[in-house]
PQR file of N, CA, C, O and H, with PARSE charges and radii, in Angstrom:
ATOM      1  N   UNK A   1      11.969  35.908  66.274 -0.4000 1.5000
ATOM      2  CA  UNK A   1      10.552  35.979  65.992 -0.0000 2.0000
ATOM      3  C   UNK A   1      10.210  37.302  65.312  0.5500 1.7000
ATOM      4  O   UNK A   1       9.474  37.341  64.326 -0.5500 1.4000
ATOM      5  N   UNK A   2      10.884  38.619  65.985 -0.4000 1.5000
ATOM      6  CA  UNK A   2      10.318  39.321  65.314 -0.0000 2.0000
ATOM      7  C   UNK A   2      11.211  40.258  63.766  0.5500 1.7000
ATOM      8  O   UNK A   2      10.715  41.246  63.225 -0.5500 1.4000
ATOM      9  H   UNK A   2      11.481  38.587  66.786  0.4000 1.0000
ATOM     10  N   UNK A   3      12.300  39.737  63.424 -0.4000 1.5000
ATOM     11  CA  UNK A   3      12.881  39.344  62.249 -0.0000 2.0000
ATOM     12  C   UNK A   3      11.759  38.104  61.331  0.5500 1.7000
ATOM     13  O   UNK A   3      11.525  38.222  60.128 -0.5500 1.4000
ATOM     14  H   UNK A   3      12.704  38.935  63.864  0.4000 1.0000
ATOM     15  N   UNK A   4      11.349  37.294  61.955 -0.4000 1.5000
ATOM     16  CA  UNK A   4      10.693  36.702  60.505 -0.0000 2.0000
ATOM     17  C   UNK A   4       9.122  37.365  60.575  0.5500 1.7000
ATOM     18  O   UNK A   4       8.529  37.306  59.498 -0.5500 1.4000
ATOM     19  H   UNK A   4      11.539  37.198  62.932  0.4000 1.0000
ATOM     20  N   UNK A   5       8.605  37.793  61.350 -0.4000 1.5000
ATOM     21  CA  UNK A   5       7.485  38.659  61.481 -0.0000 2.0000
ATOM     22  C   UNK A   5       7.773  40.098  60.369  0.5500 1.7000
ATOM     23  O   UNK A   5       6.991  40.419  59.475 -0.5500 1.4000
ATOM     24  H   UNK A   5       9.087  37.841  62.225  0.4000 1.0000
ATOM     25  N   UNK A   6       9.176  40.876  60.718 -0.4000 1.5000
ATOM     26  CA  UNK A   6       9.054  41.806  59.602 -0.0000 2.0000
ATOM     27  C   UNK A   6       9.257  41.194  58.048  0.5500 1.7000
ATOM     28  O   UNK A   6       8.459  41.456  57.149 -0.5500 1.4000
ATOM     29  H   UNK A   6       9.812  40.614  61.444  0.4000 1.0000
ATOM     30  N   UNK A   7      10.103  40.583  57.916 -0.4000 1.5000
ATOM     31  CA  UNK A   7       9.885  39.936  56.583 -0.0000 2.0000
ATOM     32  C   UNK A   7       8.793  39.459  56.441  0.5500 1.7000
ATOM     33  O   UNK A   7       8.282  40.059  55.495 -0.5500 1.4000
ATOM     34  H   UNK A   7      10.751  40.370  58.647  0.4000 1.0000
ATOM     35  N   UNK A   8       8.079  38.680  56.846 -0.4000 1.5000
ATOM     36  CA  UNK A   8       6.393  38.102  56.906 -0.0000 2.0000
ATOM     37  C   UNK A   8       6.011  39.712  56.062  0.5500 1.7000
ATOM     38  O   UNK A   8       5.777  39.731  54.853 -0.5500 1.4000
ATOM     39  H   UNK A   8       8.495  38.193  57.614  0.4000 1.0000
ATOM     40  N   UNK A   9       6.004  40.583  56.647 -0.4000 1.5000
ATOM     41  CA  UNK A   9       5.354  41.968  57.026 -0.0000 2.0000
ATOM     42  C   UNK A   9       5.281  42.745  55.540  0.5500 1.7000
ATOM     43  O   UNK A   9       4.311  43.220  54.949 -0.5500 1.4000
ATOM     44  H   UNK A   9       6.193  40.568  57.629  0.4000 1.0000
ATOM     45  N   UNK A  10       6.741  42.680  55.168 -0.4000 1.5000
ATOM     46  CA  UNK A  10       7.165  43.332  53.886 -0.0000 2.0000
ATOM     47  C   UNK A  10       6.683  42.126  52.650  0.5500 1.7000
ATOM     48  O   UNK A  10       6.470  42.576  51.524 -0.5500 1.4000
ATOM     49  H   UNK A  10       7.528  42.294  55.649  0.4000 1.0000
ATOM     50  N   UNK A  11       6.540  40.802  52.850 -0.4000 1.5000
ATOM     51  CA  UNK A  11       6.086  40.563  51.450 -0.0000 2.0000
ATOM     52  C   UNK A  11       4.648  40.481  51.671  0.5500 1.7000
ATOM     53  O   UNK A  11       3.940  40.100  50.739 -0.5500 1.4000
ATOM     54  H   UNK A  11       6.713  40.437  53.765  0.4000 1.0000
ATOM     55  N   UNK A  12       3.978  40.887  53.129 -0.4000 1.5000
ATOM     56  CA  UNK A  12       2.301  41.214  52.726 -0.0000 2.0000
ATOM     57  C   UNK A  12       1.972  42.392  52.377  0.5500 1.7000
ATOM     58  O   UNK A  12       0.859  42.555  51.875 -0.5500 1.4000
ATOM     59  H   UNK A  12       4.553  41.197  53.886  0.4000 1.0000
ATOM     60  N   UNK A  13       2.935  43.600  52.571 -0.4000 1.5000
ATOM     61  CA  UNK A  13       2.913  44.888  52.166 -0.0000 2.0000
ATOM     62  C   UNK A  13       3.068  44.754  50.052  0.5500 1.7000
ATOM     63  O   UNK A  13       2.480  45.381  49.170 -0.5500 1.4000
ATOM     64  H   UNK A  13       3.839  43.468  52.978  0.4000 1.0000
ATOM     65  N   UNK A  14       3.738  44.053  50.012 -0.4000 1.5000
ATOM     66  CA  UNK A  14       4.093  44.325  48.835 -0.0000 2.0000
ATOM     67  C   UNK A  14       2.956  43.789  47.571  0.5500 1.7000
ATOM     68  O   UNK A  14       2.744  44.159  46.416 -0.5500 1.4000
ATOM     69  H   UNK A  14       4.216  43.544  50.728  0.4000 1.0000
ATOM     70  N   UNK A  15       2.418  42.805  48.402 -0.4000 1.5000
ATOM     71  CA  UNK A  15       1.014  42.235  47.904 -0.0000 2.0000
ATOM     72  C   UNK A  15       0.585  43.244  47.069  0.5500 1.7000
ATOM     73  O   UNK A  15       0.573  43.312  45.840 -0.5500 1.4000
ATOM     74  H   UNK A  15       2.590  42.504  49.340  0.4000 1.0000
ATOM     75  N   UNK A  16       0.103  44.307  48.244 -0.4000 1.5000
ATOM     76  CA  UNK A  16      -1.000  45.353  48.041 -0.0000 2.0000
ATOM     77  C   UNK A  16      -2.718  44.391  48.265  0.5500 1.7000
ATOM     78  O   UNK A  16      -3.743  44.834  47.748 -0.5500 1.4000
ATOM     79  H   UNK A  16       0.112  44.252  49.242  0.4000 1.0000
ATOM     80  N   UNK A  17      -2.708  43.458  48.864 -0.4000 1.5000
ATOM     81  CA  UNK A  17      -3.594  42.813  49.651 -0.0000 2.0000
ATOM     82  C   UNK A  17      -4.265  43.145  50.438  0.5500 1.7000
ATOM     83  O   UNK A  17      -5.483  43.047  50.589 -0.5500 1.4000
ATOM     84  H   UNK A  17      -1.875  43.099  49.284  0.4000 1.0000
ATOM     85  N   UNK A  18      -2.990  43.846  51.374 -0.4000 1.5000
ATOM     86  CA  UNK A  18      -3.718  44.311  52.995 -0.0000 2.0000
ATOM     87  C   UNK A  18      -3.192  45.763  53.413  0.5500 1.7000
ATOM     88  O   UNK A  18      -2.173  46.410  53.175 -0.5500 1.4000
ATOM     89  H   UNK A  18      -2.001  43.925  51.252  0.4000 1.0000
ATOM     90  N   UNK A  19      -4.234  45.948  54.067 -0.4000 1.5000
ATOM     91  CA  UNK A  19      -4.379  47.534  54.512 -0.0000 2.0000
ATOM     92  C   UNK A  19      -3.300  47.845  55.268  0.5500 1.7000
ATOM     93  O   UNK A  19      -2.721  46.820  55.629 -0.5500 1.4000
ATOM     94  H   UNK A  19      -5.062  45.422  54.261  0.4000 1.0000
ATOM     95  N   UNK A  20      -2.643  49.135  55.769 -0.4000 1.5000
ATOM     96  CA  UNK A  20      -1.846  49.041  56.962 -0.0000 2.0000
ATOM     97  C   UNK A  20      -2.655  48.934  58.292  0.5500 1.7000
ATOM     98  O   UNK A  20      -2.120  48.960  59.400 -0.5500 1.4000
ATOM     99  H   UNK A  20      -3.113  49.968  55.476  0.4000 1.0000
ATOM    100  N   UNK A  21      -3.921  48.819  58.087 -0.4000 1.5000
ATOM    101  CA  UNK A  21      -4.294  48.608  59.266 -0.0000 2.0000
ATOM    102  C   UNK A  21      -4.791  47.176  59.533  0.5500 1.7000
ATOM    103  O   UNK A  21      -5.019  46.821  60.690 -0.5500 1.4000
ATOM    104  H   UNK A  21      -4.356  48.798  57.187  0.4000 1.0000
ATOM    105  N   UNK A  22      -4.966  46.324  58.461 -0.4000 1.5000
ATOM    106  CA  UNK A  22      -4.766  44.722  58.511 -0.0000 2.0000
ATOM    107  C   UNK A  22      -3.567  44.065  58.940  0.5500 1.7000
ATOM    108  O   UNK A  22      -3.589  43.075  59.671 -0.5500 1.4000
ATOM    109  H   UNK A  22      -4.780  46.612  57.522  0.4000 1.0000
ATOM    110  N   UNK A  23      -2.117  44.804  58.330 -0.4000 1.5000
ATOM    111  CA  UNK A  23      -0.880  44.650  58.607 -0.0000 2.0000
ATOM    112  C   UNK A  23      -0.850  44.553  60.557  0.5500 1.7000
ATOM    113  O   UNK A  23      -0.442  43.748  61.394 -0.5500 1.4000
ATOM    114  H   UNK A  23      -2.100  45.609  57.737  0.4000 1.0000
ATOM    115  N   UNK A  24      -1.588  45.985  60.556 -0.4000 1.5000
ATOM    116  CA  UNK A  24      -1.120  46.614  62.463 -0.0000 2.0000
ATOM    117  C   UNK A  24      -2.188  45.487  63.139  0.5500 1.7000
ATOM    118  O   UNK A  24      -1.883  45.005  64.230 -0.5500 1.4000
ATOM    119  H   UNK A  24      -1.918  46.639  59.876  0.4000 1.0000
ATOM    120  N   UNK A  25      -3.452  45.074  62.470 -0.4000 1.5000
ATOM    121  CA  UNK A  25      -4.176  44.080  63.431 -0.0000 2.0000
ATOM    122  C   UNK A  25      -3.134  42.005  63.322  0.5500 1.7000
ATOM    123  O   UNK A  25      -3.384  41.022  64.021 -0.5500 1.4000
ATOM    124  H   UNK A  25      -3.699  45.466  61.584  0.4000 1.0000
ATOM    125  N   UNK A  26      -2.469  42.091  62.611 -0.4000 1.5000
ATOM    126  CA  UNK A  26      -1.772  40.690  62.552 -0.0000 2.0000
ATOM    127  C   UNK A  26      -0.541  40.700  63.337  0.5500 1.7000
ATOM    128  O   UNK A  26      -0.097  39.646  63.792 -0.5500 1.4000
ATOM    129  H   UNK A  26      -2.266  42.889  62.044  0.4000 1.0000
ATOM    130  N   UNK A  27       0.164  42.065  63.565 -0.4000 1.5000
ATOM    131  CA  UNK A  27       1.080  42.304  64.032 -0.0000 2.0000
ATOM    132  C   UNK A  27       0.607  42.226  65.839  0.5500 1.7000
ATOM    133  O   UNK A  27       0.895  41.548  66.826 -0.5500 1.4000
ATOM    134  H   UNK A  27      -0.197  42.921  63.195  0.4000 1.0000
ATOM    135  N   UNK A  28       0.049  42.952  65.614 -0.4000 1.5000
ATOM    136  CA  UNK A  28      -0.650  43.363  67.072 -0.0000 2.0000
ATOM    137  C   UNK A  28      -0.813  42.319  67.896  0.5500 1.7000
ATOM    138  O   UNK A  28      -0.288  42.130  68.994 -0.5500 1.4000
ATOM    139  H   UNK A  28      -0.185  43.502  64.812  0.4000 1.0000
ATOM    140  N   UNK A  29      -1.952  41.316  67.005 -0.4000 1.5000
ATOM    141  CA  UNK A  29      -1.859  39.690  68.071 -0.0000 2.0000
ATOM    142  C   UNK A  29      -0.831  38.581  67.509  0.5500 1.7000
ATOM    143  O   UNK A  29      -1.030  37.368  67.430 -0.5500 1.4000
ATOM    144  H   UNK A  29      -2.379  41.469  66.113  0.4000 1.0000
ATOM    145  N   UNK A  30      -0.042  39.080  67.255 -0.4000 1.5000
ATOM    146  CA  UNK A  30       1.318  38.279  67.588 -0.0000 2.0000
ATOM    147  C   UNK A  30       1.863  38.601  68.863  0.5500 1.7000
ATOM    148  O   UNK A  30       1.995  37.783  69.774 -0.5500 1.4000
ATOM    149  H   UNK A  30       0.119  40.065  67.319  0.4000 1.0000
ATOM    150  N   UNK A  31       2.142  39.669  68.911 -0.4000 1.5000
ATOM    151  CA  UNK A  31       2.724  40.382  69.606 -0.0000 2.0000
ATOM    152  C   UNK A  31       1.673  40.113  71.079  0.5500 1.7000
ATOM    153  O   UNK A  31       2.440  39.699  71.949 -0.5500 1.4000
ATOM    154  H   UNK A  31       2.035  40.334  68.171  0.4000 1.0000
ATOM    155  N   UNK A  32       0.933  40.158  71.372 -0.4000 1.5000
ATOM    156  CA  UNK A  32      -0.009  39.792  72.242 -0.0000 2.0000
ATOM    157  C   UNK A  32      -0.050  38.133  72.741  0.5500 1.7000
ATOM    158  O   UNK A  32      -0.297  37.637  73.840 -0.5500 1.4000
ATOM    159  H   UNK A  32       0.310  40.495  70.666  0.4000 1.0000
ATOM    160  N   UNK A  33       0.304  37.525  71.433 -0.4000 1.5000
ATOM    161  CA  UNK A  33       0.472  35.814  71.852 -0.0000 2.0000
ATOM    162  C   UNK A  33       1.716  35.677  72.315  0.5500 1.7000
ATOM    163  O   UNK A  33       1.808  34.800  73.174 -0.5500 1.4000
ATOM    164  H   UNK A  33       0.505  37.928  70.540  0.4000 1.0000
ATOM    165  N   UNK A  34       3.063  36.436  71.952 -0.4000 1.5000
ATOM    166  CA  UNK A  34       4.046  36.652  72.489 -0.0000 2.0000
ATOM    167  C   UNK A  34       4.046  36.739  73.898  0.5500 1.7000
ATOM    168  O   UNK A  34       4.475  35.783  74.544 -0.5500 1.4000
ATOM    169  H   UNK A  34       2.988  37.149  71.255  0.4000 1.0000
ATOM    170  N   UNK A  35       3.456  38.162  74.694 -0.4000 1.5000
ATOM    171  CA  UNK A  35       3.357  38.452  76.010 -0.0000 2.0000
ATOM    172  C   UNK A  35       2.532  37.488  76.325  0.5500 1.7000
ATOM    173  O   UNK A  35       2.276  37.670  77.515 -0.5500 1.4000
ATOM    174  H   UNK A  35       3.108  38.939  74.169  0.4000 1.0000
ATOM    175  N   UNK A  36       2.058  36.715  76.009 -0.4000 1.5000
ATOM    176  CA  UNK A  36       1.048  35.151  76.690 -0.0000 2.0000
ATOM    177  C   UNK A  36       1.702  34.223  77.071  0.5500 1.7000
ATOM    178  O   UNK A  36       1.415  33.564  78.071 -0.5500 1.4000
ATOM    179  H   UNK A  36       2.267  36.567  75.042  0.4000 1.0000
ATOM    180  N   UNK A  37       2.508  34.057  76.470 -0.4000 1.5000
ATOM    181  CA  UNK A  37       3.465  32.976  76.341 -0.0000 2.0000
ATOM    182  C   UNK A  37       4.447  33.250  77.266  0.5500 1.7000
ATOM    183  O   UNK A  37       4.979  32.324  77.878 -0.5500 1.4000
ATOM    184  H   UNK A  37       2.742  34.592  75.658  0.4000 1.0000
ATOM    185  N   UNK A  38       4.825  34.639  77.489 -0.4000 1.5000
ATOM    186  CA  UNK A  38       5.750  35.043  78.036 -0.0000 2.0000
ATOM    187  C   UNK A  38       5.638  35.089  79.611  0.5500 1.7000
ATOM    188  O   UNK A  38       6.537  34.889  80.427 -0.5500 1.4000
ATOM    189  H   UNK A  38       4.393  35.391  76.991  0.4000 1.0000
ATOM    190  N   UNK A  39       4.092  35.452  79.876 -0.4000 1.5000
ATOM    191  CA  UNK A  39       3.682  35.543  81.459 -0.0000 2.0000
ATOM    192  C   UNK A  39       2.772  34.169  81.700  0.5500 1.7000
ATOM    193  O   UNK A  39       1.878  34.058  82.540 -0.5500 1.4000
ATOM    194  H   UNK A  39       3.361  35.614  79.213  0.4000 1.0000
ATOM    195  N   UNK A  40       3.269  33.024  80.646 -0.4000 1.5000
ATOM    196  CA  UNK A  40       2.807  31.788  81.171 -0.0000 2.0000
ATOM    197  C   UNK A  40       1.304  31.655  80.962  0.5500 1.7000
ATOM    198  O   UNK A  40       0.732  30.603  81.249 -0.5500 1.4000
ATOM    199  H   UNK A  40       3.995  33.113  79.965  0.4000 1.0000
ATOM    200  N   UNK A  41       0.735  32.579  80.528 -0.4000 1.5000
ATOM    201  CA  UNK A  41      -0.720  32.137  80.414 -0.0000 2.0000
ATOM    202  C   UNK A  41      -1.313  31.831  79.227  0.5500 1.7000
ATOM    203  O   UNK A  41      -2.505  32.050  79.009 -0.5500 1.4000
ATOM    204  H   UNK A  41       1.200  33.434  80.295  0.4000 1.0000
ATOM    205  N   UNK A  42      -0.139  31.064  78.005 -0.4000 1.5000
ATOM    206  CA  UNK A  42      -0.467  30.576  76.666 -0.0000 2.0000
ATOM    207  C   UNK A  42       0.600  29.766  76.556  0.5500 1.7000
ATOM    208  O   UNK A  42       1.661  30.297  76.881 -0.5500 1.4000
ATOM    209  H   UNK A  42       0.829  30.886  78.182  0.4000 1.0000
ATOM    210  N   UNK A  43       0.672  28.282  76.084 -0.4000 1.5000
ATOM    211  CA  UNK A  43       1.660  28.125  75.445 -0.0000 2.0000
ATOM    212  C   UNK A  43       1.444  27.348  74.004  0.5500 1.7000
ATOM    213  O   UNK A  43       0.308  27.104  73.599 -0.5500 1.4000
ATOM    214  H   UNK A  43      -0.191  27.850  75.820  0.4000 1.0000
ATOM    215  N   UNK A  44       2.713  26.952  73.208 -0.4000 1.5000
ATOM    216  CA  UNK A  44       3.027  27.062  72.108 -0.0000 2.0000
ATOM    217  C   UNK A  44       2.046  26.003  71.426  0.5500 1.7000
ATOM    218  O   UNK A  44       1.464  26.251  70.371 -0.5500 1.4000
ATOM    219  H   UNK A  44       3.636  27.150  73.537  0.4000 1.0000
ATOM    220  N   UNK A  45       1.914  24.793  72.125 -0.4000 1.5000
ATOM    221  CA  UNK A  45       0.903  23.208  72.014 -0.0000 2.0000
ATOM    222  C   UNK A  45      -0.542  23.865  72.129  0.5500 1.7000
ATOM    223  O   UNK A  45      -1.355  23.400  71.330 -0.5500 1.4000
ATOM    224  H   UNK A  45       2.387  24.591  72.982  0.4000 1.0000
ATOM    225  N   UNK A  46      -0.940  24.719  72.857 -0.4000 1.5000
ATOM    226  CA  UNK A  46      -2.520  25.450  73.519 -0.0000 2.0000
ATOM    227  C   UNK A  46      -2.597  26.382  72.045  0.5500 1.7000
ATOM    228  O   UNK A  46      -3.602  26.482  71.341 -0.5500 1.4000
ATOM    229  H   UNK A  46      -0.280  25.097  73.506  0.4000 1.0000
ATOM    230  N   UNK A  47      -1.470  26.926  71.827 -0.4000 1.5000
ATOM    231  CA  UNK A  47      -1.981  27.731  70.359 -0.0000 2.0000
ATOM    232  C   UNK A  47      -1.695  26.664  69.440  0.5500 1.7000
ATOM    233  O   UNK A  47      -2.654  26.649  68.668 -0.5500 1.4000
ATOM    234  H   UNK A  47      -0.654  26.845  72.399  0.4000 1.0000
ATOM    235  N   UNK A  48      -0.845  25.723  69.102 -0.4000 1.5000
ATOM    236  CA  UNK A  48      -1.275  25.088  68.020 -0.0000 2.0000
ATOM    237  C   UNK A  48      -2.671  24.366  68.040  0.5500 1.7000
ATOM    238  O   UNK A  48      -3.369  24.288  67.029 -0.5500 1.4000
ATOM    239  H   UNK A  48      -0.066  25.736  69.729  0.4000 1.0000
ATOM    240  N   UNK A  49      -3.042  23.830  69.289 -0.4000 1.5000
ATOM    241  CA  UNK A  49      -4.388  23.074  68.801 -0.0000 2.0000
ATOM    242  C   UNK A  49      -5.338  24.023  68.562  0.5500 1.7000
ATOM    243  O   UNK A  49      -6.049  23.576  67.662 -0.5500 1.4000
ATOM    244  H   UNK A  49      -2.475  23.893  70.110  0.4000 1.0000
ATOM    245  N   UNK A  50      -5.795  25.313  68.965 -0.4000 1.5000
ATOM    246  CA  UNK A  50      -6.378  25.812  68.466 -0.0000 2.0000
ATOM    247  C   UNK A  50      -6.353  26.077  66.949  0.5500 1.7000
ATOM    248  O   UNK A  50      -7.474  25.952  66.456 -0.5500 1.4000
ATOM    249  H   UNK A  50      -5.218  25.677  69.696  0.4000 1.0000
ATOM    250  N   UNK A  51      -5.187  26.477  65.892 -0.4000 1.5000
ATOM    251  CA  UNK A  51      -5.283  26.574  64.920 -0.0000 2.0000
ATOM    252  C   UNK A  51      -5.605  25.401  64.365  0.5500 1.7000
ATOM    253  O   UNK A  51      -6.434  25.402  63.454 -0.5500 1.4000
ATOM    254  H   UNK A  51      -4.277  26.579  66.293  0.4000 1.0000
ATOM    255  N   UNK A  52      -4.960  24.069  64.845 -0.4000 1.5000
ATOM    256  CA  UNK A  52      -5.661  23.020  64.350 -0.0000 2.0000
ATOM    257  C   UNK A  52      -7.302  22.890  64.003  0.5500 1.7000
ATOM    258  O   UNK A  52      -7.989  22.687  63.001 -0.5500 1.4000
ATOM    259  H   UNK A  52      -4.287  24.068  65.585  0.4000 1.0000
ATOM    260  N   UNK A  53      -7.471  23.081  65.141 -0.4000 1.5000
ATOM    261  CA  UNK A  53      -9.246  23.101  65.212 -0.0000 2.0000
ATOM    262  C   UNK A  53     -10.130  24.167  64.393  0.5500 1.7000
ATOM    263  O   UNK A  53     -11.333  23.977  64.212 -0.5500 1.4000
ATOM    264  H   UNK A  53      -6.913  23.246  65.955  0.4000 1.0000
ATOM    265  N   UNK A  54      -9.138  25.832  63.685 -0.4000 1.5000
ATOM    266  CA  UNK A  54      -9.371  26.213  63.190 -0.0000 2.0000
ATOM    267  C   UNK A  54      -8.783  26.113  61.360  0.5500 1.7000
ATOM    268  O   UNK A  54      -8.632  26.965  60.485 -0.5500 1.4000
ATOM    269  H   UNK A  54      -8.161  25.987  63.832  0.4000 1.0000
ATOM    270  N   UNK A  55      -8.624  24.919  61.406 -0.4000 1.5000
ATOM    271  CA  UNK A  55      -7.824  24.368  60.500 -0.0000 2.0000
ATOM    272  C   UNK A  55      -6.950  24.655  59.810  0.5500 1.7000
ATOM    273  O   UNK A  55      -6.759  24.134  58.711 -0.5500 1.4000
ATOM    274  H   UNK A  55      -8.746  24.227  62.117  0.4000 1.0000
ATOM    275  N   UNK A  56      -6.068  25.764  60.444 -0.4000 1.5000
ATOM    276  CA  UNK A  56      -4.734  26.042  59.929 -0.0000 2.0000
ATOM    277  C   UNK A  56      -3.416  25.391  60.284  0.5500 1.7000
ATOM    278  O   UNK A  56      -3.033  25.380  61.454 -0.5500 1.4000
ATOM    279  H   UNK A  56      -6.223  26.187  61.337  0.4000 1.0000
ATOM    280  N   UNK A  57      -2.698  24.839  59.287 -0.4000 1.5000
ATOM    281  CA  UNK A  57      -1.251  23.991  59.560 -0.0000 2.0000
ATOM    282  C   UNK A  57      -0.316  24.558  59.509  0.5500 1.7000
ATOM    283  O   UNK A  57      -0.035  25.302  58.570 -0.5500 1.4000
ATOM    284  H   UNK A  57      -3.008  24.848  58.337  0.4000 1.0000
ATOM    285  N   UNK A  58       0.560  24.312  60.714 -0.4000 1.5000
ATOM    286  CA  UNK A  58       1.957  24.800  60.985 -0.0000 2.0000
ATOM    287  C   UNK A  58       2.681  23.565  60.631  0.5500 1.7000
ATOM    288  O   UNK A  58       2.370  22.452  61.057 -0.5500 1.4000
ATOM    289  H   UNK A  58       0.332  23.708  61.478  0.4000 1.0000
ATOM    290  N   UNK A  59       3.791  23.846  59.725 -0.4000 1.5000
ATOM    291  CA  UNK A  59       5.002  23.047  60.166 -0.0000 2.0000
ATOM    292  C   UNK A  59       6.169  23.374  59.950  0.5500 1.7000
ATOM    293  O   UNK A  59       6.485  24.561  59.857 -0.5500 1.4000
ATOM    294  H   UNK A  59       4.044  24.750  59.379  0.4000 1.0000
ATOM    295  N   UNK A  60       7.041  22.377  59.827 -0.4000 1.5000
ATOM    296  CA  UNK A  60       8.606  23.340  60.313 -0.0000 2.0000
ATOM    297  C   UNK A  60       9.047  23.415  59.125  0.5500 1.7000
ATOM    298  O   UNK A  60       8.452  22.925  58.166 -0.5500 1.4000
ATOM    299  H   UNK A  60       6.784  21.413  59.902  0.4000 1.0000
ATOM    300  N   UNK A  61      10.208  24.077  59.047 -0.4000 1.5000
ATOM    301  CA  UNK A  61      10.074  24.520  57.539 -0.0000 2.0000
ATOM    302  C   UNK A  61      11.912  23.268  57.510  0.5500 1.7000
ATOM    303  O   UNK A  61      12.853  23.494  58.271 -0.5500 1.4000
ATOM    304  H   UNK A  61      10.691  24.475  59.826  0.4000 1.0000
ATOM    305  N   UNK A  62      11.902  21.901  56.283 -0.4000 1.5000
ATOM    306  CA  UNK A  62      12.733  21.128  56.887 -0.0000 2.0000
ATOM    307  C   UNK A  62      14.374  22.031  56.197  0.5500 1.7000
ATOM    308  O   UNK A  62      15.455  21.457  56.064 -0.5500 1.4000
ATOM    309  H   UNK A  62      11.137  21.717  55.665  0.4000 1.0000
ATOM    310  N   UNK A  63      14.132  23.339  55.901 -0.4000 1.5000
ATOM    311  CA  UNK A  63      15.740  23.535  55.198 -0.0000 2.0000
ATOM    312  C   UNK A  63      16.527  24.515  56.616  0.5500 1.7000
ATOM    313  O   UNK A  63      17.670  24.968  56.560 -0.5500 1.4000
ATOM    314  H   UNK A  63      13.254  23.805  56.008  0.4000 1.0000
ATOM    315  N   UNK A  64      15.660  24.654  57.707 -0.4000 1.5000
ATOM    316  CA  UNK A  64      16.072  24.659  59.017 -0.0000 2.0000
ATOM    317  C   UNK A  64      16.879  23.914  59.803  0.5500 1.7000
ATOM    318  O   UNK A  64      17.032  24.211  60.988 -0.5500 1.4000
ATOM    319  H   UNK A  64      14.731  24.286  57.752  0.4000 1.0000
TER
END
C-alpha cells in the first residue's frame, strides 16, 4: 500500500498541480483510513460505498 501511495505521490508531485501541503493532506487520510481498518473500526466495503455515494470508482486494475 504504501509503495503504490509513493508512486501515486511522485507522479502528483510532478504535475506541479498540488501543493506539498495538498500532497501531506491526501497522504495523511490514507494513512488514517489505514489505522481504521487496522483497529477494526472501518472496513474496505464501508469505504467503498461511501466513495460510491460520493461518486468516485474504484476498480481493479485487470493486468494484476
Amino acid at each position: 500500500m504504501y509503495t503504490s501511495l509513493a508512486v501515486i505521490c511522485l507522479g502528483l508531485e510532478k504535475t506541479g498541480k498540488f501543493s506539498k501541503d495538498d500532497l501531506h493532506r491526501i497522504f495523511f487520510s490514507a494513512d488514517i483510513t489505514l489505522a481504521e481498518i487496522d483497529a477494526e473500526t472501518d472496513n474496505y466495503e464501508e469505504i467503498e460505498q461511501r466513495l460510491l455515494i460520493q461518486m468516485v470508482k474504484i476498480e481493479p486494475d485487470e493486468d494484476l
